[in-house]
N, C-alpha and C positions, 0 to 999 in steps of 0.2 A: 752797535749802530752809531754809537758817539761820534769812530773816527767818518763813517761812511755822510756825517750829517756837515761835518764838518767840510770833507770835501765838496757839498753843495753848497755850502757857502762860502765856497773860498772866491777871495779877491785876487788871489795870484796862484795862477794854474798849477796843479804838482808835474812833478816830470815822474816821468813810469822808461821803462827800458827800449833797446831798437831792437832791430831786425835778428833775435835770439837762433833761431833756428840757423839763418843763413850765416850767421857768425859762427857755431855751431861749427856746421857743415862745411861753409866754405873755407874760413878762415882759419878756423882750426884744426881739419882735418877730421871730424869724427864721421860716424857712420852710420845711418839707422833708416828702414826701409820706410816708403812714404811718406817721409821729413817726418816722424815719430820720434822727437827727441827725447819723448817720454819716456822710453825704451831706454835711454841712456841715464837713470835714474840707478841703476844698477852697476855703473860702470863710476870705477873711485876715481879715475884719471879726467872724465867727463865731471864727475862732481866739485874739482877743484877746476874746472874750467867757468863750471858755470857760478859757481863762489867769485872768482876774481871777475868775474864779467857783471854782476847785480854788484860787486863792490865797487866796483869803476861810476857805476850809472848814481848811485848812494850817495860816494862824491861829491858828484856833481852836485845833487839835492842841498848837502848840508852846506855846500860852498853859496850854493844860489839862496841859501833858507827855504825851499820849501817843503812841502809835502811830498811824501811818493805811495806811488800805485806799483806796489809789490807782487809780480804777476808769477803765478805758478807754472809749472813746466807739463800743462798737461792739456796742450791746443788739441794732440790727435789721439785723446782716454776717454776718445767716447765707446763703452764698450762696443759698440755694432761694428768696429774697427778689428778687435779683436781676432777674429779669423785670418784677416790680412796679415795680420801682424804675428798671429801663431802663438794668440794668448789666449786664455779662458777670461769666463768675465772675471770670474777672481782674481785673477792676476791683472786683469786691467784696472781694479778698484784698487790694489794693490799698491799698484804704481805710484794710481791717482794722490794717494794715501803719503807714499812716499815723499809724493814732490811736496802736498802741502807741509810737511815737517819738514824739507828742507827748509823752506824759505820761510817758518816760522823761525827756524835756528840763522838764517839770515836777519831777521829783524828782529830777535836779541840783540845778537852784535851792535844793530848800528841805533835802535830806538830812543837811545840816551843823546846823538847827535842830532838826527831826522827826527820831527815828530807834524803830525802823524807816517806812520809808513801802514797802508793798508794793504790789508792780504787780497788777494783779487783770484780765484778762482777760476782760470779761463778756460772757456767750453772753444770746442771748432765743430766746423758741418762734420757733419757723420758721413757725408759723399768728399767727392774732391770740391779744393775751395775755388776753383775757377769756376765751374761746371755744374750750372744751375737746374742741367734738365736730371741730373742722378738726387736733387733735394726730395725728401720727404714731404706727405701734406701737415698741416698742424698737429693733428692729433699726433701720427708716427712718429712725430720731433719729440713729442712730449715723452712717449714709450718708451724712443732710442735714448734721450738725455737725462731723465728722470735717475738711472740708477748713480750716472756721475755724478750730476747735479748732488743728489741726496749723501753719495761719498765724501764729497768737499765739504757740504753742510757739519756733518759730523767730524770732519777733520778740522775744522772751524774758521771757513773762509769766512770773512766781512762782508763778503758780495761778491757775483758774479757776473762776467765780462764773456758776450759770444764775439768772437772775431772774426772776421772773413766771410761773415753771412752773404751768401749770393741770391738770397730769395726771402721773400716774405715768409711764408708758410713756415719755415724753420725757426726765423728766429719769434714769430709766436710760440711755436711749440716749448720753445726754450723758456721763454718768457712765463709762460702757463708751469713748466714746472720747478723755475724759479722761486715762484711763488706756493708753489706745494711746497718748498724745503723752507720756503719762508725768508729766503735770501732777497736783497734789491739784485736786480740786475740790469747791467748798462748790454746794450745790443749794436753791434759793428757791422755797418754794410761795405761791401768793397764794390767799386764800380769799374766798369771800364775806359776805355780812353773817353771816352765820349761821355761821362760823367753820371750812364747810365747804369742800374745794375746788371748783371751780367742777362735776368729778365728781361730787361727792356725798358722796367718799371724807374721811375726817376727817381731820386733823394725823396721830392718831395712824396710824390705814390707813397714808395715805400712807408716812409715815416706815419704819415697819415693813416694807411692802413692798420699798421700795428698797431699803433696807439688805439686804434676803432676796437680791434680786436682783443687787446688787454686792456681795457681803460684806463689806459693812460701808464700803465705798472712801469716801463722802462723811467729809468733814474733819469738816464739823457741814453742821446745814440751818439754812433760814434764813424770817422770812415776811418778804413784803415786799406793797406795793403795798394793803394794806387800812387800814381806822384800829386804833389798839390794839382798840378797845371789839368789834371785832369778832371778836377771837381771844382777847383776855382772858382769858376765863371758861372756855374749852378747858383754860388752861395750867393753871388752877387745882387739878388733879385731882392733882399733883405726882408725878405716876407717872414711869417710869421714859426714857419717850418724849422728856416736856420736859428732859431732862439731852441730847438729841443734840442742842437750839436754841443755838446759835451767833451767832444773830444777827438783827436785825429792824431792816426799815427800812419804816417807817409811811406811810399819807397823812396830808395833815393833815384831807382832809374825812371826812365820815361817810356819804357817797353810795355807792348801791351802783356794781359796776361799768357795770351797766348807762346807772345816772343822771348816771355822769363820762364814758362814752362818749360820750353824748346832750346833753353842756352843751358851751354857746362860750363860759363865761366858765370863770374859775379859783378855784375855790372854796380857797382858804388857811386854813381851819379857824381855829383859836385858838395860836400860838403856844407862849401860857406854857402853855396847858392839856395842849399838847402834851408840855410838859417834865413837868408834872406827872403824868401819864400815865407816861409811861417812866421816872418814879425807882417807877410800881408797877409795870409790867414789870417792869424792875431785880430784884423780891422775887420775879417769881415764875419766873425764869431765871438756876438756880444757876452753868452754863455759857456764860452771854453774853462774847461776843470781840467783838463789835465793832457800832455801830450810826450810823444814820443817816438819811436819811429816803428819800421815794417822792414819790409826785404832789402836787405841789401845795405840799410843802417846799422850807425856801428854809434859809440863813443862819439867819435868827431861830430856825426851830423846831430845828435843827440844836444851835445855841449852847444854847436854853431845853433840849432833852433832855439836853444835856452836863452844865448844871449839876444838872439833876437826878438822873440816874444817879453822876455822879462824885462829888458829895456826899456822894451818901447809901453808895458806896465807901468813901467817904475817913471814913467815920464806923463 
């Protein structure tokens, strides 16, 4: 808990990794059925891919001094995947199992340079992450997630991180058994172009409910998986809501979900643009801990938001 206490008290945000998967996938050519790159845990050629890619991002941290949020490789090891994917749950905990010893053997390596580097546990929907009407209600969240959750717990995450949440109901459930493993957990909604989640329910809804429904348990929340310009203008209302945002990790494009589901290529937006982007975030999220990116980021936009945000910190 020390490093996890630590990161809520930080004055200057940690960086955490970009767009893992689509780097992955795109850029480096690998391969795995429903962007399951947890599947690729087994693969040695993958394993030095994704080594030099948390060493790049590491870097960054110790060049910038701060902290990082060291994210495990296991968005789609929620066993209720398992079918899709042509595993048993034991081989999905497996994995699970796997990735967290990878990236404890990553924060050997670098803990002497970064400090703190926390281990971060990350869950994804048990449905697809665009597509809000395949979500579970609370409780099923808790049933579906509970057995990974409690894997990472024993593998010995710091805390756990839901990403690409498209609905309330889940990531309560998440939350709920979060808290059976006895882990903190931060909770990530993704919106649509319109700032909305893919529900219909707004930041603020959203926020407001969960918190009703876990008392208060999430550490912070977090967006991820949108470009800023699409939640922007939400935040701007400076109300009470945007002080729970904790964290945000961008796309670099401006396509809606619909139209990055629908493309073979990899749209990488604009780099600097992206950094300049997040030194305005940066103003309008009094509570930011920690940032990083989503689809379609890499290194570049990762570095260009660092200088931007820590900047205009350090100023």
């Amino acid at each position: 808990m020390t490093n996890v206490k630590t990161l809520m008290k930080t004055g200057r945000p940690f960086l955490t990794d970009g767009g893992f998967e689509t780097w992955l996938f795109f850029q480096r050519g690998f391969e795995a059925p429903n962007f399951a790159a947890i599947l690729l845990m087994d693969d040695e050629a993958a394993r030095e891919a994704m080594r030099s890619y948390f060493d790049g991002f590491l870097a960054m941290a110790e060049e910038a001094q701060t902290g990082f949020v060291l994210d495990t490789n296991t968005w789609r090891g929620c066993t209720a995947w398992g079918p899709a994917l042509e595993k048993s749950e034991a081989q999905m905990l497996r994995l699970s199992e796997a990735a967290v010893s990878f990236a404890k053997e990553i924060r050997a390596d670098w803990q002497s340079r970064v400090s703190p580097i926390l281990l971060n546990g990350v869950i994804g929907p048990a449905g697809d992450g665009y597509v809000a009407s395949e979500a579970p209600d609370a409780g099923e969240a808790r049933k579906m997630h509970q057995p990974q959750i409690d894997c990472l717990a024993r593998a010995g995450v710091d805390m756990i991180s839901a990403l690409t949440m498209t609905n309330t109901e889940e990531a309560i459930g998440i939350a709920q058994a979060a808290a059976q493993a006895d882990l903190p957990v931060v909770l990530s909604f993704t919106v649509e172009t319109d700032g909305r989640l893919p529900t219909g329910e707004t930041l603020e809804q959203a926020i407001a409910r969960t918190d009703e429904k876990t008392a208060g348990a999430p550490l912070y929340y977090m967006v991820n998986c949108a470009h800023p310009d699409h939640f922007a203008e939400t935040l701007k209302t400076g109300a009470d809501w945007v002080e729970r945002i904790g964290g945000v990790r961008a796309n670099a494009s401006r396509l809606s979900h619909a139209e990055l589901d629908a493309s073979e290529t990899l749209d990488d937006g604009d780099p600097e643009e992206f950094g300049t982007l997040h030194a305005e975030l940066g103003g309008l999220l009094p509570n930011l801990r920690v940032f990083g990116g989503c689809c379609g980021t890499d290194h570049r936009h990762v570095g260009s938001a660092s200088k931007g945000l820590l900047s205009q910190e350090a100023a």
